[in-house]
C-alpha positions as CSV (number, residue, x, y, z in Angstrom):
1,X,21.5,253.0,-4.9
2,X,22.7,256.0,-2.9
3,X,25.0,256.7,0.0
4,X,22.5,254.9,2.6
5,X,22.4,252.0,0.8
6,X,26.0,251.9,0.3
7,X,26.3,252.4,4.1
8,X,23.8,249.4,4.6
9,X,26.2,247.1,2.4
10,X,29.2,248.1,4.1
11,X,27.7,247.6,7.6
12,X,26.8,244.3,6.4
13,X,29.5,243.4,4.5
14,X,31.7,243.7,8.2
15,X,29.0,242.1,10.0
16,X,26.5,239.9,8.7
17,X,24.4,239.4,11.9
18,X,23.8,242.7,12.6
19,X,20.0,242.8,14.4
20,X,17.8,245.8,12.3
21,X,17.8,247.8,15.3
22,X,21.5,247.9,15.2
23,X,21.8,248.5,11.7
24,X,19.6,251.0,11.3
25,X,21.7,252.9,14.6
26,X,24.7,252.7,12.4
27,X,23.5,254.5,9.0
28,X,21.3,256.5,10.8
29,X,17.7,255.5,10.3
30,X,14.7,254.2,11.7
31,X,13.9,250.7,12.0
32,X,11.0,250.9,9.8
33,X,13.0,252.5,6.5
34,X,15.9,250.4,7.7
35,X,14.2,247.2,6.9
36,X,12.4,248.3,3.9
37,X,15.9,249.2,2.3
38,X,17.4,245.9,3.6
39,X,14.7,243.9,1.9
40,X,15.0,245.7,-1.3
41,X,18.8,244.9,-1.8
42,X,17.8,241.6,-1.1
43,X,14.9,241.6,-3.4
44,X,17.1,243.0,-6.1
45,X,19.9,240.6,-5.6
46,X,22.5,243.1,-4.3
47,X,22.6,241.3,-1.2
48,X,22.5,237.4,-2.2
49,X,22.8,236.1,1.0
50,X,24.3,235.6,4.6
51,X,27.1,233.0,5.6
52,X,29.1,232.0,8.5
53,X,33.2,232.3,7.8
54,X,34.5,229.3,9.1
55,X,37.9,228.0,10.4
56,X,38.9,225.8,7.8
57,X,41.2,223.8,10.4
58,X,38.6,222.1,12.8
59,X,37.1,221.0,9.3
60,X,39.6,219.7,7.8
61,X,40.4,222.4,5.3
62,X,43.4,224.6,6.3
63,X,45.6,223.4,3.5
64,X,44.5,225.5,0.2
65,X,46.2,225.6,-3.1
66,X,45.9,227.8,-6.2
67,X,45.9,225.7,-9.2
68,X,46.5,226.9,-12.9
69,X,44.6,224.5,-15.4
70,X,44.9,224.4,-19.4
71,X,43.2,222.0,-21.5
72,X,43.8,220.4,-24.6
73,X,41.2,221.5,-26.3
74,X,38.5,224.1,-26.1
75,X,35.5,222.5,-27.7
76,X,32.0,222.2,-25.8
77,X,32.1,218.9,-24.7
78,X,35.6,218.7,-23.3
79,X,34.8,222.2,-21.7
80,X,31.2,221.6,-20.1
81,X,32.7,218.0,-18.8
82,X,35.3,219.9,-17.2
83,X,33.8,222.8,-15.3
84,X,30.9,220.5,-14.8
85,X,33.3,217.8,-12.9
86,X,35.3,220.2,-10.8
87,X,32.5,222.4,-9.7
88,X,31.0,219.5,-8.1
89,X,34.0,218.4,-6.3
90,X,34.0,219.6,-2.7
91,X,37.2,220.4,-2.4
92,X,36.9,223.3,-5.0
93,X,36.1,226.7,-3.2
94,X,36.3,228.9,-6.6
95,X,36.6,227.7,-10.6
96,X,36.9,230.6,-12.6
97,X,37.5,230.5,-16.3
98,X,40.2,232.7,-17.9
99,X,41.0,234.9,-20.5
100,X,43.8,234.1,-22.2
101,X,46.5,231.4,-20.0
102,X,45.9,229.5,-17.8
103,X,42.5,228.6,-19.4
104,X,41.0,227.4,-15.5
105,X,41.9,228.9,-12.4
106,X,41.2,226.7,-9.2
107,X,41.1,227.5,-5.6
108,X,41.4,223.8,-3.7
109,X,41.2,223.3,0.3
110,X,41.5,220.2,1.8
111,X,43.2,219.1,5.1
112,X,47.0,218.4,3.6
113,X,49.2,217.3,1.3
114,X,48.2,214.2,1.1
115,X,44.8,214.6,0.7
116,X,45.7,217.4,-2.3
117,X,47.7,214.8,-4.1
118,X,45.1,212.4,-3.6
119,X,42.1,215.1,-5.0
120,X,44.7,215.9,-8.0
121,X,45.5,212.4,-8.8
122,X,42.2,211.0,-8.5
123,X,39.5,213.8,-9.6
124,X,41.6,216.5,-11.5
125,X,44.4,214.4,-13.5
126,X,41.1,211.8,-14.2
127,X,39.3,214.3,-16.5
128,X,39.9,213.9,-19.9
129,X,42.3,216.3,-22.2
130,X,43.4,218.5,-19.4
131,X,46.9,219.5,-21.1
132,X,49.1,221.1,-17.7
133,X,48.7,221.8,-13.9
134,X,50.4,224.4,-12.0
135,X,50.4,224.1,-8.6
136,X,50.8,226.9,-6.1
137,X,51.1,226.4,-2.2
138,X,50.8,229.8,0.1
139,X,53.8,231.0,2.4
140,X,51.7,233.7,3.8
141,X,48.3,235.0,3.5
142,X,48.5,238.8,3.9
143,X,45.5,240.0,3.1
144,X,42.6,237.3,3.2
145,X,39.4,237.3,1.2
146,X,36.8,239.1,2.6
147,X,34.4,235.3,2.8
148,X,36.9,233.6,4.5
């Protein structure tokens, strides 16, 4: 990967529906050469894809909260049933498994307070041998992630 590249990625990275042509303007190519480079981050899974950022308001998602997780126990089964159950649920934007404590980390959105309490009594607190939940709610978002 060299500086072009890392220009193409960048340029991308701000805005995802950049037409070739304009692209290729910005980093200082040709179409042709543009493209080829394009296709090759994308065919060696630098680039993995192209999404819309949506307002999670209109769809019923503005109210997000970090969540903590431990488990009583870190054997397979009680692990893979876990991670298994929460990555399904669509109310989980990111699981991430820790070092050290908290064992889970989850990032939840879902349209209030309500419908968190309902998601956390009736899909998290349901799994079995989860051992303590932390709960965080936002005051401010200063600096947003770059998906959303």
């Amino acid at each position: 990967m060299d500086a072009i590249d890392e220009a193409i990625i960048a340029e991308l990275e701000r805005d995802g529906r950049l037409t070739n042509v304009e692209l290729a303007q910005r980093v200082g190519l040709t179409t042709g050469p543009c493209l080829r480079r394009v296709q090759r981050l994308e065919a060696d899974g630098v680039i993995r894809g192209y999404r819309a950022v949506i307002d999670p308001a209109p769809v019923g998602r503005s109210f997000e909260v970090l969540i903590d997780l431990g488990l009583e126990s870190q054997d397979a089964e009680t692990v893979e049933h876990f991670e298994r159950t929460l990555a399904e649920a669509e109310e989980v934007l990111e699981l991430r498994r820790m070092f050290g404590s908290p064992d889970y980390f989850v990032r939840v959105a879902v349209a209030d307070l309500p419908a968190y309490e309902a998601f956390l009594s009736g899909r998290v607190m349901t799994i079995p041998r989860i051992k303590n939940v932390t709960s965080h709610f936002t005051m401010k978002t200063i600096k947003p992630a770059p998906w959303g």
